[in-house]
C-alpha positions in Angstrom: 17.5 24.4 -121.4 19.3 27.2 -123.6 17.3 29.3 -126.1 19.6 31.2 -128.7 18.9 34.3 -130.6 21.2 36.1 -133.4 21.4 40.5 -134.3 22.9 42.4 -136.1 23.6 46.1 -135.0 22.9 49.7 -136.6 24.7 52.8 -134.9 23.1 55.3 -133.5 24.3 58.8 -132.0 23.9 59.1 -128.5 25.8 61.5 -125.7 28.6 60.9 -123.4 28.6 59.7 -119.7 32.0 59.1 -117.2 32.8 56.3 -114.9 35.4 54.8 -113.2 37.0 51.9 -114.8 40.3 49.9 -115.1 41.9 47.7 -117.0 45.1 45.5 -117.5 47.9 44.6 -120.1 49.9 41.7 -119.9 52.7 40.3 -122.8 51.8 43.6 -125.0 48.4 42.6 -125.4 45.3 44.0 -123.9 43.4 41.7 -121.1 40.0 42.8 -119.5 38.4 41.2 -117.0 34.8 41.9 -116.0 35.1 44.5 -113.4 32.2 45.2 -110.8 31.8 49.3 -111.5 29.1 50.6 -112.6 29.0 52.7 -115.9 26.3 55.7 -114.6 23.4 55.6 -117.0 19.8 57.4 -117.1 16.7 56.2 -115.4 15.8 53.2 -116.6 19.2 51.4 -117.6 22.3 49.9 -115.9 25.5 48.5 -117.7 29.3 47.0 -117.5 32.4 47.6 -119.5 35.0 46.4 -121.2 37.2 49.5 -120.9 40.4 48.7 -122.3 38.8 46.4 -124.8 41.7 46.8 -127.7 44.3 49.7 -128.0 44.3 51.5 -131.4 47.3 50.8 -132.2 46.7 47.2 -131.9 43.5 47.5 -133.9 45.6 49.1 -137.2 48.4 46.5 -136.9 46.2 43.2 -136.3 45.4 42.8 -139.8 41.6 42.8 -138.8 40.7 46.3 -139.7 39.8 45.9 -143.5 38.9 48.7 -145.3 38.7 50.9 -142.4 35.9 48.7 -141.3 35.7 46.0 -138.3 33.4 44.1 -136.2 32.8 42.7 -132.9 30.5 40.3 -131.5 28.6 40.5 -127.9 27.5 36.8 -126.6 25.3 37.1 -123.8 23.7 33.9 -121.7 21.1 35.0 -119.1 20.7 32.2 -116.2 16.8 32.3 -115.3 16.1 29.6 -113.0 16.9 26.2 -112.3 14.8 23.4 -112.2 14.5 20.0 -111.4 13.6 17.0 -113.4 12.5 13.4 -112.0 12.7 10.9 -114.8 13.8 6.8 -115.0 17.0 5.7 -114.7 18.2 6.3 -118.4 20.1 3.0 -118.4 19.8 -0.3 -117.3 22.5 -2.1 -116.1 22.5 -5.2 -116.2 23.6 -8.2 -113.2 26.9 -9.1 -112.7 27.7 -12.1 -115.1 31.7 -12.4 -114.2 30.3 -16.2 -113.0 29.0 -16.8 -116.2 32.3 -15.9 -118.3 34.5 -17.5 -116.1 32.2 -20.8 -116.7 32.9 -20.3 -120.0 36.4 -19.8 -120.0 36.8 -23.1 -118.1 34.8 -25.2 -120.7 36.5 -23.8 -123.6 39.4 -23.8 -122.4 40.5 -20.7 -124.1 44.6 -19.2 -123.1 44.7 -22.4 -120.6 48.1 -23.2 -119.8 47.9 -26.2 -118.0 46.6 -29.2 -117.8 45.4 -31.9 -114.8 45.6 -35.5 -115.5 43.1 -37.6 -112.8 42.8 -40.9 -112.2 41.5 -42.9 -115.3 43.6 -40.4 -117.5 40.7 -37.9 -118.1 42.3 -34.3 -118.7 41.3 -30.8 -117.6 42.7 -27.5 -119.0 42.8 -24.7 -116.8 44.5 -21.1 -115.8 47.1 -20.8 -113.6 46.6 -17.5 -112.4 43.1 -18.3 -111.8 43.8 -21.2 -109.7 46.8 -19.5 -107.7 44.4 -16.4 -107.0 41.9 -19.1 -105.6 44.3 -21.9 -103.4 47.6 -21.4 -101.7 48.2 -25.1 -102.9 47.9 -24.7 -106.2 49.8 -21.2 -106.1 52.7 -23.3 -104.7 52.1 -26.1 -107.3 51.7 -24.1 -110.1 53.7 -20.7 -109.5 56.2 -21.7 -107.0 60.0 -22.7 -108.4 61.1 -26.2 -109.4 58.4 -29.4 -109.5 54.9 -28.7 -111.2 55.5 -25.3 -111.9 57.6 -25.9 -115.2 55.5 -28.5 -116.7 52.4 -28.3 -118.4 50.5 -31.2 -116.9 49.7 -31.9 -113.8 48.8 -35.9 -112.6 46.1 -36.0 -109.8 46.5 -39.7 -108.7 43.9 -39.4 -105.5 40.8 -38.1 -107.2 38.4 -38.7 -109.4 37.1 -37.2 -112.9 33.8 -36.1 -111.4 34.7 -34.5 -108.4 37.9 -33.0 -109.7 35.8 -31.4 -112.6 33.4 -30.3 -109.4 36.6 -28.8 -107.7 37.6 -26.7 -110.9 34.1 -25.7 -111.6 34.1 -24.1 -108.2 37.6 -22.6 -107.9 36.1 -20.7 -111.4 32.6 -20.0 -110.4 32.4 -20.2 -106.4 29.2 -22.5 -107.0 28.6 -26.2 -107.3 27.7 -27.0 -110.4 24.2 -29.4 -110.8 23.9 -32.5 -109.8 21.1 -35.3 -109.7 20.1 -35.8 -105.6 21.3 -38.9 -104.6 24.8 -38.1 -106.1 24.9 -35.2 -103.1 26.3 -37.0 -100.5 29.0 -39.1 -102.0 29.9 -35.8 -104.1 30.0 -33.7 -101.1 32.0 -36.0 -98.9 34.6 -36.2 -101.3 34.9 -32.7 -102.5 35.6 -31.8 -98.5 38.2 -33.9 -98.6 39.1 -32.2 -102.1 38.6 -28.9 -100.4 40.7 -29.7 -97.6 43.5 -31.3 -100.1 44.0 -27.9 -101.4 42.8 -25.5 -99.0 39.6 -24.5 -100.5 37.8 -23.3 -97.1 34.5 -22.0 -98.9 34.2 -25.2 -100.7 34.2 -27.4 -97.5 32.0 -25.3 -95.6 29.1 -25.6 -98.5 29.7 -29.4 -98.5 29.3 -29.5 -95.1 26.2 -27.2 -94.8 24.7 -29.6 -98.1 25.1 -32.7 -95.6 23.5 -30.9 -92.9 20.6 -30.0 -94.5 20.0 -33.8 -95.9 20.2 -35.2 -92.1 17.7 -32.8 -91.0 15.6 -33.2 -93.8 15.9 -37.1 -93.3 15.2 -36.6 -89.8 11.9 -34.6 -90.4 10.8 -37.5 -92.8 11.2 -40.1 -90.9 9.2 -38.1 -87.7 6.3 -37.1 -90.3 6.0 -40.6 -91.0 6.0 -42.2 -87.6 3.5 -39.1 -86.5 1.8 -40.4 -89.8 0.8 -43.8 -87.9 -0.8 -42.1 -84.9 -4.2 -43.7 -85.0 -7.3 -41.0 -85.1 -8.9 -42.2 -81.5 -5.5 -41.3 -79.9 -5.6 -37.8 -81.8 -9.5 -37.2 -81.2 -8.1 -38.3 -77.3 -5.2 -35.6 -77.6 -6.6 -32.3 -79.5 -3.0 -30.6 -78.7 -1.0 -33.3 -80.2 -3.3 -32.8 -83.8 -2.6 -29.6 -83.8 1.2 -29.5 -83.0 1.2 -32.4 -86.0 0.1 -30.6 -88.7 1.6 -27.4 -88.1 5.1 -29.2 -87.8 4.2 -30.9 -91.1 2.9 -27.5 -92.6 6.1 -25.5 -91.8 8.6 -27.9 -93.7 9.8 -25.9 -96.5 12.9 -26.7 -99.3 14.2 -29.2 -97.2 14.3 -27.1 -94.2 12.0 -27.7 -90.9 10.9 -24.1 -89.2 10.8 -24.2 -85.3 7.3 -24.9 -85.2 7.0 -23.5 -81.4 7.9 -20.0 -82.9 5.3 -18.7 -84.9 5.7 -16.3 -87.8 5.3 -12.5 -87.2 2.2 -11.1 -89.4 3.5 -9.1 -92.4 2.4 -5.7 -92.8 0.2 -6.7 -96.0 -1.5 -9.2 -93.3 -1.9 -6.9 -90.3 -3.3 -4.2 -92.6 -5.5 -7.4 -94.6 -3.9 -6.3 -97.7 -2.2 -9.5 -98.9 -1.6 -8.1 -102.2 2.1 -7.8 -103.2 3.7 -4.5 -102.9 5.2 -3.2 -106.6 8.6 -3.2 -106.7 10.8 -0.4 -107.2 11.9 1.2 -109.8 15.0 3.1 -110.6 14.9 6.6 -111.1 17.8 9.4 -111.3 16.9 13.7 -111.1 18.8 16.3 -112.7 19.3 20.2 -111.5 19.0 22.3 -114.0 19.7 25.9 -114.8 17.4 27.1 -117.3 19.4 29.4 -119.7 18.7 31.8 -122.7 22.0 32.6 -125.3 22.4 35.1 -128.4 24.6 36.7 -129.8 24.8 40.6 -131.9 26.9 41.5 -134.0 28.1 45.1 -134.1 30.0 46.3 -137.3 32.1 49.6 -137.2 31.9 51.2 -140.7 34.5 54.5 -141.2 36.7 53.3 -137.9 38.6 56.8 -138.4 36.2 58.9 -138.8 34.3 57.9 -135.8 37.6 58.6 -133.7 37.9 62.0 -135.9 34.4 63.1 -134.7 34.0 61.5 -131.5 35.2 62.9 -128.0 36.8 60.6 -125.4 33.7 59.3 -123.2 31.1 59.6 -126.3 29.8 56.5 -127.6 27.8 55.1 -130.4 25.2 52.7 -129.5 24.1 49.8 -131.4 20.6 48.4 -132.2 18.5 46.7 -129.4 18.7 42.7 -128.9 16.7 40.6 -126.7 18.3 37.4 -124.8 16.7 36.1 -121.8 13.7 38.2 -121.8 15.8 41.3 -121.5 16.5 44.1 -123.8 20.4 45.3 -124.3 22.4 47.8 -126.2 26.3 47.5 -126.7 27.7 50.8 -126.4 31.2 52.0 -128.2 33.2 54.2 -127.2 36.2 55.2 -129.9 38.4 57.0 -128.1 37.7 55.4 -124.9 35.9 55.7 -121.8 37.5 58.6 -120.6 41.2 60.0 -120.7 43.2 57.2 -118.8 41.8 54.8 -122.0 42.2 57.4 -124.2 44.6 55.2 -126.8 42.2 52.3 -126.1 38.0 51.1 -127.6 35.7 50.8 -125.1 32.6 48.9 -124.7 29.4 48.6 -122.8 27.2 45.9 -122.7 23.6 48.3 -121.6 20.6 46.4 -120.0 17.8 49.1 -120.7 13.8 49.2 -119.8 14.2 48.6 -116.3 13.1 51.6 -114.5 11.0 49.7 -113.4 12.5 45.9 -112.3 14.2 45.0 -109.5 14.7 42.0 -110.8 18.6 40.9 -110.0 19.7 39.3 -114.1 22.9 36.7 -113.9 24.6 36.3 -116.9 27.7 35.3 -119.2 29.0 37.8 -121.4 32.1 38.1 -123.6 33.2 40.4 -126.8 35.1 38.9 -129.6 36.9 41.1 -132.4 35.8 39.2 -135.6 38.1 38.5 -138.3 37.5 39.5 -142.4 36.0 35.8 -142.2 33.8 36.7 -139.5 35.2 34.6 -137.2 36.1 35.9 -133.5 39.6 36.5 -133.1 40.7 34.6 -129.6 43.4 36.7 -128.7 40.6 40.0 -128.4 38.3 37.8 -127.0 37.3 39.4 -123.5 35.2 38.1 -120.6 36.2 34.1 -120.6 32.7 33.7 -119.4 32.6 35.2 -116.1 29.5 35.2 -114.4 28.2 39.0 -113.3 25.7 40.8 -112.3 23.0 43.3 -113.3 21.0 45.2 -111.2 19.4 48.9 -111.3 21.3 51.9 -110.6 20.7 52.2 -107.1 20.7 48.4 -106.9 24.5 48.7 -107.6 26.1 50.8 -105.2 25.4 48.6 -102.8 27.4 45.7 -104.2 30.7 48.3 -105.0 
């Protein structure tokens, strides 16, 4: 969260005060980086400095000093605190459907570039790519040199329409596609021998697991209905074989028969005799957040040369008080420097002031811009590049130095 705020300055006079300070030039132009010194300041205030902010020189011959006038601009960001937020997952994304679109490009036969011919003459467009990725045979068929691979259609003299079409649908899908019941087995036998035609492991082994499951379902049947002719004087005569019955019969589900010596452990809903069903879950994402507050002020410099006639090196004129972040600042200007080794240079000073008081430690971004006539901050005197710093109280700082 970012709050913003906007000043404009007035100057004011105010004294002098020294420090130590250094800066950098690199190219023939000024650099500054934020240094970690403090700038001394009474009870109550504590500051950092751009102390070789521009040289004079460089001011007169930059075009940006109109009318002896000029302007800079101070952006401050103080970080405050971070927080966290729970909230739903902002998107939902939906289930894979690459099945689906590859089903579709089958039956449309969309880019196909070749074609099977079965027995009966019924045709089938397909992809080679898709059916090389999905069966060494066909890779060999279809993408190897010489024989099939050059032609467009392809004769399949030992199958049939319905299970070919089965085969495809599988190679593009990796499912079976439906079919009534009592087509299963016949279907299933021959699409193993399909499978096994052109190396199709997957498909065999779901053929064979479909036959499987039909024998033991046939199996349970036909015990359920020879159980089914038990007369009820030789159940009343064998109470355990009644109850073995029914729970065998009970515990045949979708085909399948459950071991019906092993009973089911209790749920947790069940030992708890809660039956109701638990809710499901739903996504959610959180976010860290540093809370932030940004302004900006805008100091303007009215009689340039006479404030470097009348000033001393180390005195400074102060602008108006802003307010970002809770906190209450001053930008300080020095014309003729911060003292004698930036002499030929402006200085500044961003001031934090009101806290003789708080030991509260204040994080924050700061940079100074030279505006243009336009108003516009000038990149090439734009200091800080949004370093972090810190601002603590006087006595605070010499023990960071």
């Amino acid at each position: 969260m970012t709050t913003m705020s906007t000043t404009d300055a007035a100057i004011v006079w105010l004294g002098d005060c020294e420090g130590d300070i250094s800066g950098r030039r690199a190219g023939g132009v000024a650099h500054v980086r934020w240094q970690r010194a403090q700038v001394p300041e009474p009870q109550g205030s504590s500051s950092w400095g751009f102390h070789k902010f521009i040289r004079h020189d460089e001011l007169e011959r930059s075009g940006h000093l109109a009318g002896d006038r000029f302007a800079v601009r101070c952006d401050v960001t103080v970080m405050r605190a971070t927080e966290l937020r729970v909230e739903p997952a902002c998107l939902a994304v939906p289930e894979p459907d690459l099945r689906a679109h590859l089903r579709r490009l089958l039956s449309t036969g969309d880019g196909a570039d070749v074609t099977f011919r079965v027995g009966g003459g019924e045709t089938f467009a397909a992809h080679r790519c898709v059916l090389a990725a999905r069966s060494p045979v066909f890779k060999a068929e279809l993408c190897g040199r010489g024989g099939a691979a050059a032609g467009r259609c392809v004769d399949v003299d030992d199958m049939g329409a319905g299970e070919f079409g089965a085969l495809l649908h599988f190679v593009y899908t990796d499912t079976l596609p439906e079919m009534a019941s009592r087509d299963v087995p016949a279907m299933a036998r021959r699409l193993i021998a399909a499978a096994g035609k052109y190396q199709v492991e997957r498909l065999k082994l779901v053929c064979e697991d479909m036959l499987r499951r039909r024998v033991d379902t046939s199996m349970a049947m036909a015990t359920t209905t020879d159980s089914a002719a038990t007369t009820d004087d030789q159940l009343s005569q064998r109470p355990w074989l009644t109850q073995l019955f029914f729970k065998f019969a009970s515990r045949m589900v979708g085909g399948m028969v459950v071991d019906a010596f092993t009973p089911e452990p209790p749920t947790a809903a069940e030992k708890s005799g809660d039956a109701s069903p638990s809710p499901s879950p739903s996504p959610s994402c959180s976010t860290v957040a540093v809370s932030e507050a940004s302004g900006h002020h805008v100091l303007r410099i009215e009689g340039y040369k006479r404030t470097k006639m009348m000033m001393a090196t180390g005195e400074h004129l102060n602008s108006g008080e802003f307010h970002v972040g809770g906190y209450t600042w001053r930008l300080r200007y020095y014309p003729n420097g911060y003292d004698q080794e930036f002499s030929s240079s402006i200085s500044f000073a961003l001031v934090r002031t009101g806290c003789d008081d708080d030991d509260v430690v204040v994080r924050a971004r700061v940079k100074i811009s030279l505006l243009d006539v336009a108003g516009e901050p000038v990149t090439r005197f734009s200091l800080g590049d949004e370093l972090p710093f810190t601002l603590l109280k006087p006595a605070s700082l010499e023990q960071v130095l």
